[in-house]
C-alpha positions as CSV (number, residue, x, y, z in Angstrom):
1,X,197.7,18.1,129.6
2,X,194.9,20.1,131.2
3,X,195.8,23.9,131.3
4,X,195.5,26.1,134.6
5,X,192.2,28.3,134.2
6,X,194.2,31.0,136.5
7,X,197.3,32.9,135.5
8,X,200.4,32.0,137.1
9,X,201.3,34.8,140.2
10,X,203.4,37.4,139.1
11,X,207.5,36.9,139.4
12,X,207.8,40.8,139.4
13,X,205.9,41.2,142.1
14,X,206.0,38.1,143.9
15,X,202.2,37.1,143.5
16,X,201.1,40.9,146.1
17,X,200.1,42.9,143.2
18,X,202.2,45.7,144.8
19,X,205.8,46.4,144.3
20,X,207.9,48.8,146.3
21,X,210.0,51.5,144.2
22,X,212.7,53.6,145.6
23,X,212.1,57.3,144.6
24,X,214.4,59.8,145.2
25,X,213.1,63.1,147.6
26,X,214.9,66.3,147.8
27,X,214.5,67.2,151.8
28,X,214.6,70.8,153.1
29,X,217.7,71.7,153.3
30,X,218.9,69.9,150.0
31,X,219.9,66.5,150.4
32,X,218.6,64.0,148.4
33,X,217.0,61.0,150.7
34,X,215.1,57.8,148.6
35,X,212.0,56.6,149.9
36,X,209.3,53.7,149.4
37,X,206.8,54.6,146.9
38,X,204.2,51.5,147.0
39,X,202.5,51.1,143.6
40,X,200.3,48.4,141.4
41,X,202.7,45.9,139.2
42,X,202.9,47.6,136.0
43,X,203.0,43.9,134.8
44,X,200.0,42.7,136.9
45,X,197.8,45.7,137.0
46,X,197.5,45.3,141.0
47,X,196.0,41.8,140.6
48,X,198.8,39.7,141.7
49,X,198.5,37.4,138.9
50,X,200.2,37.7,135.3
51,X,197.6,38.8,132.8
């Protein structure tokens, strides 16, 4: 059975490389608001494939 020479693309991230965390942001006047924070797969390095 011949094996793939690349990875597989990552499930975490969906094969983009990026995935999209809600952070939590305190605003002015002291409400708490969660925003997108875009990083690099932890899992993937930023590659989009599964190392």
């Amino acid at each position: 059975m011949p094996r793939n020479s690349e990875p597989p693309p990552c499930g975490r991230c969906r094969g983009t490389g990026r995935i999209t965390y809600q952070r939590p942001r305190r605003t002015a006047d002291g409400t708490v608001v969660f925003v997108d924070s875009v990083e690099d797969c932890d899992t993937c390095g930023g590659t989009g494939v599964c190392r």
